[in-house]
N, C-alpha and C positions, 0 to 999 in steps of 0.2 A: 860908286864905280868911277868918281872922278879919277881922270888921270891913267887909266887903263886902257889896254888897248889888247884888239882881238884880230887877227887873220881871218877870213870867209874864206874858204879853198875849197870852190866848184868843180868837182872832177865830171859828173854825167848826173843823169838820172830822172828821175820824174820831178823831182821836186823844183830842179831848174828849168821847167818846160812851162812855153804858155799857149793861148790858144792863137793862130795867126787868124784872123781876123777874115780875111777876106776866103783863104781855104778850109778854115779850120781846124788844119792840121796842128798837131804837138810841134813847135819847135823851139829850141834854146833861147832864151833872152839874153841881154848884157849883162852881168854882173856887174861893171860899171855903173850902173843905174837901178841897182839892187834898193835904194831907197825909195824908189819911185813907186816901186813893186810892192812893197814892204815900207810904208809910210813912218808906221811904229817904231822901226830903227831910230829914227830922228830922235827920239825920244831918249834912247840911252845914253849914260854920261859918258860913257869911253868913246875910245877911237875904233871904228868898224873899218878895216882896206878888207880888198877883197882881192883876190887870185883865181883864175880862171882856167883849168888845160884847156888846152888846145892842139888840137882838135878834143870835144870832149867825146868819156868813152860811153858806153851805153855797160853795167854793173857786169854784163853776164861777159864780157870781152877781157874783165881784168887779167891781168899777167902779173907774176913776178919782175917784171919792170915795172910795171905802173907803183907798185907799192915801195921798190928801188927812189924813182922820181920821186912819190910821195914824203917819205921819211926823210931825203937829202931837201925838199921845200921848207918843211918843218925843222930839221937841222940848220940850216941858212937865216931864216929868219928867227931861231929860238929866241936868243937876247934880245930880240926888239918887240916882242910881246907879250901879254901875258898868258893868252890862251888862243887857242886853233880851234874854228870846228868846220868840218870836213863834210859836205855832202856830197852826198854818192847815193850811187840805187840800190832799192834796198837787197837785192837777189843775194847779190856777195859780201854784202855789212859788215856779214859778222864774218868774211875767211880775212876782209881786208883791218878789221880793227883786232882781230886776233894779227897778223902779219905784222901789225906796228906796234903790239903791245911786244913783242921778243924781239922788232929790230931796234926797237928804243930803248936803250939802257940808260940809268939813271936818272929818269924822265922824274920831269918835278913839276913839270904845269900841266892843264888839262889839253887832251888832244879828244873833241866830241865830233864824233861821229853823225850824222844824222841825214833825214833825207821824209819823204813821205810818199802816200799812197797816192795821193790825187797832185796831180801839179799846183804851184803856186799861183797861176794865175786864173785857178777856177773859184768859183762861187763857193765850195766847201770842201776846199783843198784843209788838210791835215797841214800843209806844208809851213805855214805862219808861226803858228803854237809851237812844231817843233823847231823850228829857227831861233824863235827869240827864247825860249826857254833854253835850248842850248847857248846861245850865246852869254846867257845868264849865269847859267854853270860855269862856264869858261871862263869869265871873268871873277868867279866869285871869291871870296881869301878868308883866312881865317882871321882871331884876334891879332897873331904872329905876324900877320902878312904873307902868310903862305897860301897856295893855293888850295882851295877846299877839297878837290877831287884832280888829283896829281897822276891820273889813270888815263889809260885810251879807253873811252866809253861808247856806249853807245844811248844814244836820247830818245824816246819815241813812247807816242802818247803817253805822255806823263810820270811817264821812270826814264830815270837812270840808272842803266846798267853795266856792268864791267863788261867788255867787249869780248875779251876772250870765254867770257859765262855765256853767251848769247848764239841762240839760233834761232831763222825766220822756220816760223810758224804755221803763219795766216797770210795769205796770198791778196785777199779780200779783204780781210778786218784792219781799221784804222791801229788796232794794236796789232801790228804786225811779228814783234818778236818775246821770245819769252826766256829767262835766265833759271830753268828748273833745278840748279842746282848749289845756286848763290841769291842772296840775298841781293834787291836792289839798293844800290848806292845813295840815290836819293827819289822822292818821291814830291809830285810837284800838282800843289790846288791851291788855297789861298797863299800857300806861303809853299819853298821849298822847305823838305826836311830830310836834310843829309843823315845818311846812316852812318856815321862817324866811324863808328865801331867795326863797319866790312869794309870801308875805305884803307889803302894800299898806302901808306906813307914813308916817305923815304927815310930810315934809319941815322940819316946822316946827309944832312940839306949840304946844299952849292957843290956837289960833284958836278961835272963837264959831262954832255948830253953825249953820247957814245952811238950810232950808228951802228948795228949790223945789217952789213949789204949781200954777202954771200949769201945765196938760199939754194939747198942743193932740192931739185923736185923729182930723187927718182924715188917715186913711191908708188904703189899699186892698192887699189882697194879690192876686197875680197868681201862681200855679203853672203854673213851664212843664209841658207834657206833650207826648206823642208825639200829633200830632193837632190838637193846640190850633188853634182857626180863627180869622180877623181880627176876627168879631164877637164873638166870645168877650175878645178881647186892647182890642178898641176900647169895649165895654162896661165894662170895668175902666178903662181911662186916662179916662175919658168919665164919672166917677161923679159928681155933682154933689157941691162943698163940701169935695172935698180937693186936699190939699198936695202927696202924697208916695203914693208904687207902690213897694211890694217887689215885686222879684219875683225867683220861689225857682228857681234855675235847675240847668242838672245839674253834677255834677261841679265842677270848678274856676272856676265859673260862666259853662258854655256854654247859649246858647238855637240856636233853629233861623235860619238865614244868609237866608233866605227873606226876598223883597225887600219883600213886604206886612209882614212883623213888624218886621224894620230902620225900616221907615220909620212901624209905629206907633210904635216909642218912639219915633222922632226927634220924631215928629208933639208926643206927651206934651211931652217935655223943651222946645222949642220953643214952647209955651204956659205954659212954667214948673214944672210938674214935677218933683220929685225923684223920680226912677229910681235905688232903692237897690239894690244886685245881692247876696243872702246864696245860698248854695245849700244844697241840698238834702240834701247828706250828711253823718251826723253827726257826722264829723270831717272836718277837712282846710282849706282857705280857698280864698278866689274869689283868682282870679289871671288877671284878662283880656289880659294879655299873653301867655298860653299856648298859646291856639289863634286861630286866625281869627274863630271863632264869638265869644269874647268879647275880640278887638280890633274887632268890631263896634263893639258894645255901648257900648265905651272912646271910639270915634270917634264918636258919637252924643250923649256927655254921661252916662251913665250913670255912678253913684258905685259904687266897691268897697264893699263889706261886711266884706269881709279874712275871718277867722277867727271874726267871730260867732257866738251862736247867732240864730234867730230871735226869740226872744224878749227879749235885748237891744238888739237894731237897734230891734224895732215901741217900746220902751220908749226908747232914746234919741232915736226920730226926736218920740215923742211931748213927751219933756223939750225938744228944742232947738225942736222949733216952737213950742212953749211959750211960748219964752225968746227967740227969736226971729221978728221980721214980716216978713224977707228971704229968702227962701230961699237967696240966695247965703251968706249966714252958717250958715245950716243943712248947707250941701255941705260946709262949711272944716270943721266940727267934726264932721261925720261921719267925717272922714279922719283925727280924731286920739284918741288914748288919751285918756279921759278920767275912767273908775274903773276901769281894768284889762278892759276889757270886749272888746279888741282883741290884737292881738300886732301891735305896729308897732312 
């Protein structure tokens, strides 16, 4: 690792938190003196700076600015290091490292996500392990001199996972998040061991790191339920100022056949409309050729979600409206891979 160097970029969260002493309340330490805290760091051969917000936010506050700020950090300092890794709380991890995986285009170094359950300055905080093994990834390269994992990730007990594969799980458990539909990237005990083979690499090295900043957020969520009534379902398509309706449907993304719901989305989709279909369960994909229920759907205009989680759909519908004024152009690219965030 001689001769490398990595960014620390503190945005909020538990894992920046210690105990004050005399009230014992949580509050934020210096990043500045992030060594102090973390002894271990000394010990790495690269160069560790660290970046701090300020004020920092608490996870569940994020905005589409913060991930704006975020990316333009990461863009400004790309050339001067090798790798990023980013803690943050874990609530919104995974909407904030899906957001950077589609504003970062032709991303070639590692940007690692990570954070923990217990603050860093407790007796058996998670918070160590996952710092320094991310840091570890971050710097890591191949024989080429390329960087091992060229992905927005995310780190925690002892995987790495592609960020936009990732949703938190476990609120309690030190393994807080799980990727049910992707393979993790690498896997970390005596030794790390990169999954090479589901790792993202870039086609054609030394393109120019490319920012997208536009993210258009008019979206609406819609959850099927047992029950759900027309004014419930017409209230959501009906919201003033948006694009685009997920809606989380069951199993292999079936809704109810019911001639009033058929004919709200149609209603939707027929005023323009993106009807995205993700479901509801933590693994598996929508497949509306499977049952009647969602060849409905299919016949009406509704887009597959494939294998999603929910939190990359709302994050890419929010980059392509972005990026696009059409929503026809917004359908085309919903139905295609575009940072690994699908299995098509």
């Amino acid at each position: 690792m001689k001769n490398r160097s990595i960014l620390l970029i503190y945005t909020g969260g538990t894992i920046g938190m210690k105990q004050d002493p005399d009230t014992l309340a949580l509050v934020p330490f210096n990043f500045d003196q992030i060594e102090e805290e973390v002894p271990e760091l000394k010990k790495f051969g690269c160069r560790i700076d660290s970046y701090s917000f300020d004020p920092v936010i608490d996870s569940s506050d994020v905005v589409p600015q913060f991930w704006v700020e975020l990316a333009e950090l990461i863009h400004k300092n790309y050339d001067k290091y090798d790798g990023f890794v980013v803690l943050h709380g874990t609530d919104t991890m995974s909407y904030s490292a899906s957001a950077l995986s589609f504003m970062l285009e032709n991303l070639e170094k590692p940007v690692v996500f990570t954070g923990s359950q217990l603050p860093i300055g407790m007796l058996r905080t998670d918070g160590k392990e996952n710092l320094i093994s991310s840091i570890e990834i971050a710097a890591a390269k191949n024989a080429e001199g390329h960087a091992m994992v060229p992905e927005v990730c995310i780190y925690f007990e002892s995987y790495l996972y592609r960020g936009n594969r990732t949703t938190k799980y476990n609120a309690e458990n030190f393994r807080a998040f799980r990727s049910a539909n992707y393979p993790v990237l690498a896997e970390v005990g005596i030794h790390i061991k990169y999954n090479v083979s589901c790792i993202r690499y870039p086609e054609v090295w030394g393109r120019p790191l490319v920012v997208n900043k536009e993210l258009d957020t008019g979206v609406a969520v819609l959850k099927i339920y047992p029950g759900i009534t027309g004014n419930i379902v017409d209230a959501v398509v009906d919201t003033p100022g948006i694009r685009a309706v997920i809606i989380e449907t069951f199993g292999s993304g079936n809704a109810p056949t019911s001639k009033w719901f058929v004919d709200s989305i149609k209603r939707a989709v027929s005023k323009g409309l993106i009807i995205l279909n993700v479901t509801q369960c933590q693994a598996g994909s929508v497949d509306m050729d499977a049952y009647a229920t969602g060849v409905a759907l299919k016949k009406v205009g509704v887009v597959s979600g494939y294998d999603s989680t929910f939190e990359a759909a709302l994050l890419k519908l929010f980059f392509l409206m972005g990026h696009f004024s059409d929503n026809e152009d917004v359908k085309l690219y919903l139905g295609r891979n575009l940072r690994g965030e699908i299995s098509i």
